[in-house]
N, C-alpha and C positions, 0 to 999 in steps of 0.2 A: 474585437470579439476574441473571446478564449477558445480555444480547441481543447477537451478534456478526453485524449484516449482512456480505455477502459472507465468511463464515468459513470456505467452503471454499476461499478464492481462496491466493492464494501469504504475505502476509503476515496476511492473516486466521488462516487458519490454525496460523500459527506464535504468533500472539498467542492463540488460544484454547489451543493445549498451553499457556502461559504462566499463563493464567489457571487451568485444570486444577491444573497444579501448586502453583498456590499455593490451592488447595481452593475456586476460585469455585465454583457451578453456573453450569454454560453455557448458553444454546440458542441455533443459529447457524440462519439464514435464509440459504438460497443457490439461483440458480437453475442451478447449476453451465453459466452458459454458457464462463465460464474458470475455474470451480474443478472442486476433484476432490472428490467422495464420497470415495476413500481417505484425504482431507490430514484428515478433519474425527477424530481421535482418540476412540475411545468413552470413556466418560465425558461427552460433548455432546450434549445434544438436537440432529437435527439434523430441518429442514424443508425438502425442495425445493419453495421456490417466489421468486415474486418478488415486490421489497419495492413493485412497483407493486398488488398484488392486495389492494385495500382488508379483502374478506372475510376474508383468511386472516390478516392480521395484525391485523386485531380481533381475530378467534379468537384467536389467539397471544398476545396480552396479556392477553385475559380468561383463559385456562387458565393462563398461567403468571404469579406473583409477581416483575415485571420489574423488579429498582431502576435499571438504567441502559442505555444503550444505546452501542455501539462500532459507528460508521456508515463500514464500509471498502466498500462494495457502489458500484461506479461504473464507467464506461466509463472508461478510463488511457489508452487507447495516443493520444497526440498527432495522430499522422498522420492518423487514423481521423478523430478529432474534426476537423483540419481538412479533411478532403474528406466529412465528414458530420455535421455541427454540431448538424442536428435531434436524432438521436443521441444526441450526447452531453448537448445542455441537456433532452432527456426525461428521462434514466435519472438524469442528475446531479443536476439541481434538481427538475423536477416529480415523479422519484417520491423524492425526498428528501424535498419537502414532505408528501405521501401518510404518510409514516414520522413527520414531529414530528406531523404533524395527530389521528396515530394515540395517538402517546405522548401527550401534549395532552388525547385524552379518556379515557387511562386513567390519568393521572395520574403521570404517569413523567418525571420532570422532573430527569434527568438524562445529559448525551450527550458522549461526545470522539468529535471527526469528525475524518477521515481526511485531510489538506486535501495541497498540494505547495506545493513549493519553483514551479513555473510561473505562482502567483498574483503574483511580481513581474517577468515579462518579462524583457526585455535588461536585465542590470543597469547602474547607474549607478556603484556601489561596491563591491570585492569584498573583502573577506567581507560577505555580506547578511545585516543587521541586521531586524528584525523594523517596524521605523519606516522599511525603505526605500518609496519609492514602490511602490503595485499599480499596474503596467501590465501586463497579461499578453500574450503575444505569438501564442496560439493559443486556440482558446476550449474545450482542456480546462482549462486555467487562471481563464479566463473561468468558468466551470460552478464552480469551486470557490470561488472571489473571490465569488460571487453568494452561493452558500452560504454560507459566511461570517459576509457580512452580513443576511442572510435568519436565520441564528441570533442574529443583533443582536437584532432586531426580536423575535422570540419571546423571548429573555430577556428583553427590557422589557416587555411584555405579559402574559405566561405565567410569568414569573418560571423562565422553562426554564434549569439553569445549564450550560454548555456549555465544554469548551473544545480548541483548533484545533490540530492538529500538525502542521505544514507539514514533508514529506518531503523531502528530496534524493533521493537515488540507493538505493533500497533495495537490497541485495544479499545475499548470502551462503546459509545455510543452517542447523537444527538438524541433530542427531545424526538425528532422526525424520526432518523434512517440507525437501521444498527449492522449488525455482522449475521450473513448470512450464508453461508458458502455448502456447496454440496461437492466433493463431502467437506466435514468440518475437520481441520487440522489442528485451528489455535487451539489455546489451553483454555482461557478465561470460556469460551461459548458451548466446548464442549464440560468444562466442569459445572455449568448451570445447567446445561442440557442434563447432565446425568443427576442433580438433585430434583428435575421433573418427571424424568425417567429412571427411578432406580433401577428398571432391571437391565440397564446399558451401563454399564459403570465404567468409568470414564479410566483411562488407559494410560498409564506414565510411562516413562520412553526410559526406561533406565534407572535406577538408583544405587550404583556401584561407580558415579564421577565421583573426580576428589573434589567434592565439596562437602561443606560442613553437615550434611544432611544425604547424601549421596544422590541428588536431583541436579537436574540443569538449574542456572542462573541464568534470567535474563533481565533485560533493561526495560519495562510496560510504557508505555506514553501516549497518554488519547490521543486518540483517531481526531480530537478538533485541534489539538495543539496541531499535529501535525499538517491539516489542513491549514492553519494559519501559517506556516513555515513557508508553506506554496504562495500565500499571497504576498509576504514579504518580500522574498525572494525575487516573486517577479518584479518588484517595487524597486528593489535594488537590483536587477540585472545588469544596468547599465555600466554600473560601477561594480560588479563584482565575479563578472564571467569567467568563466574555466575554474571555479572554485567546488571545494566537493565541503558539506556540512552534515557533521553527528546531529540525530533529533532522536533523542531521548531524556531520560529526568536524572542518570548517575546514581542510580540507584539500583541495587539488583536484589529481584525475589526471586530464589528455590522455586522447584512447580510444589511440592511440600508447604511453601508457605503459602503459596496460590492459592493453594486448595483447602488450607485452613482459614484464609481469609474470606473466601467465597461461601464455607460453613458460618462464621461469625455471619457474615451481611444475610443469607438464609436461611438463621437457624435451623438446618437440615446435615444431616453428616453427607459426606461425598462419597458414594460407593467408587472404589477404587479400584482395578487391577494392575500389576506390573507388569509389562513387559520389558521384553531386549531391548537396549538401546539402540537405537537408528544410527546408522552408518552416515556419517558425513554433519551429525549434530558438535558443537564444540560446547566445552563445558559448561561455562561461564561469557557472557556477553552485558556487557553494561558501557555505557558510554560515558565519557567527555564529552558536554553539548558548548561547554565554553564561547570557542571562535562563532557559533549562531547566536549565542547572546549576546557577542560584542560586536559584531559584523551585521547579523540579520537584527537587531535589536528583540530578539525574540526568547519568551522566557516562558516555559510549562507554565501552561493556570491552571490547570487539573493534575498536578504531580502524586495525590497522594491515590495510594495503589486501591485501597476502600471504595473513594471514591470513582475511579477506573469503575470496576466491579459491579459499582453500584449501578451505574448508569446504564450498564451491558445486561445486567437481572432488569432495570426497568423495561424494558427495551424488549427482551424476551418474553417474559410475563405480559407483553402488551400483545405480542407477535408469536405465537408458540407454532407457530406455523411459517415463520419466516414474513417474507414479502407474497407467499399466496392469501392471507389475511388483511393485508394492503392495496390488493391489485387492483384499480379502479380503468375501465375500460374506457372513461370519457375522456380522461386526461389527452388531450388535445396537442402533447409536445413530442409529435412524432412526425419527422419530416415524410411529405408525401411524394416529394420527390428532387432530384435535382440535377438539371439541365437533362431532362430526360429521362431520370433513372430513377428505379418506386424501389423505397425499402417499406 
């Protein structure tokens, strides 16, 4: 069985349809503060709770036959972590450690953590290679960089075999589940949101970076690619533990070209305002995915940024409401309790 922290959040969840369909048994741990009950697909065990509650996740490894664990459960939003850092280094490291210490005594010694593209800062070189410098420039980056190396240290010890999938820009959507988050930070969800709602118009972080366009660059790469990174990986953990891997497509869009490509796919202009740039964003981010496609054997099948796009407008336009337009009360994949304890 798979243990999926945070598997009801936006890419959690799309990684457990994933595993579903390729016949894993699942059981996802969430305290849905941003995920959704809806996103968790039956066929999943699912637990509301959190992955700090030492109790429940003893119980949950004793009742259930755990072989690996998939660690997406974390504080994300940047901003957040910089005007609230306690925050983030709790939920990120201290109850991450709470999660190995757990696996540790039950014998589960195997885990792909959910890492970013933020653990290398302002880059020096772009495309970023996996050997660039860590300097991170906000401390949700920080929180992941420590983790990391905190999974250093327990695979030399515990012989725990682990390995790292540094994110770029996740985006897009499946047929099923898409991006729902309250509030909304990405770029792609909130600039469709603001072609449904023009009188929200959607808010750019800056355009005075040295870039050709004065907008950030980032690296977009769907949320399935990504999800299939996680099943590779674990396919290969045997042979390729303590390694850390770029999952991006090496290609960088402007939020500028984002948001002219999002008007092409909806024939709709994008009501835009600028603000100040955010403290702790870097200019430009794009990746080297190389050593995953010659190590994990794994290659973007959705790389073109349109099609990103597209599938995040299907997806919205199905759900304009999120997952309250989804939420079906019969769905039956809700653990009732374990060895004593009801969530």
């Amino acid at each position: 069985m798979i243990l999926v922290t945070g598997g009801a959040g936006y890419i959690g969840s799309i990684l457990v349809e994933m595993l579903l369909a390729k016949e894993y048994p699942v059981v996802v741990i969430d305290n849905l503060q941003q995920g959704h009950r809806a996103a968790v697909l039956p066929g999943a065990r699912f637990i509301q709770a959190d992955v700090a509650n030492i109790r429940v996740l003893d119980a949950l490894f004793s009742c259930f036959k755990v072989d690996a664990v998939m660690h997406l459960a974390a504080d994300s939003i940047v901003s957040k972590s910089m005007s609230n850092p306690q925050l983030a280094f709790s939920n990120n490291i201290s109850n991450g450690i709470i999660l190995l210490n757990t696996m540790i005594k039950h014998d589960v010694k195997k885990l792909i953590f959910s890492s970013s593209a933020a653990v290398y800062g302002q880059p020096c070189k772009v495309p970023i290679m996996e050997d660039h410098p860590l300097k991170p420039v906000n401390p949700y980056g920080e929180t992941k960089l420590i983790f990391e190396k905190i999974l250093h240290w327990y695979g030399k010890a515990y012989r725990l075999k682990h390995i790292s999938l540094r994110y770029f820009n996740a985006a897009g959507a499946s047929e099923k589940l898409g991006e729902d988050h309250l509030p909304e930070t990405h770029l792609i969800p909130n600039a469709l949101k603001a072609v449904l709602n023009p009188e929200l118009p959607l808010k750019i972080f800056g355009n005075d970076y040295p870039t050709q366009d004065g907008s950030c660059i980032r690296d977009y790469i769907h949320v399935i690619d990504i999800a299939r990174a996680h099943t590779l990986a674990l396919e290969k953990i045997d042979d390729l533990t303590g390694r850390a891997y770029n999952l991006g497509n090496g290609n960088g869009y402007s939020v500028l070209e984002v948001v002219k490509a999002v008007e092409e796919i909806c024939g709709i202009e994008v009501p835009v305002v600028i603000s100040p740039c955010r403290e702790g964003d870097p200019s430009t981010l794009t990746a080297s995915a190389g050593k995953a496609r010659v190590e994990l054997d794994w290659e973007p099948q959705c790389p073109d940024l349109k099609s990103i796009i597209g599938s995040a407008w299907r997806w919205i336009q199905s759900h304009s409401e999120g997952y309250l337009d989804s939420f079906d009360t019969k769905h039956d994949h809700i653990s009732q309790g374990i060895n004593g304890l009801s969530f």
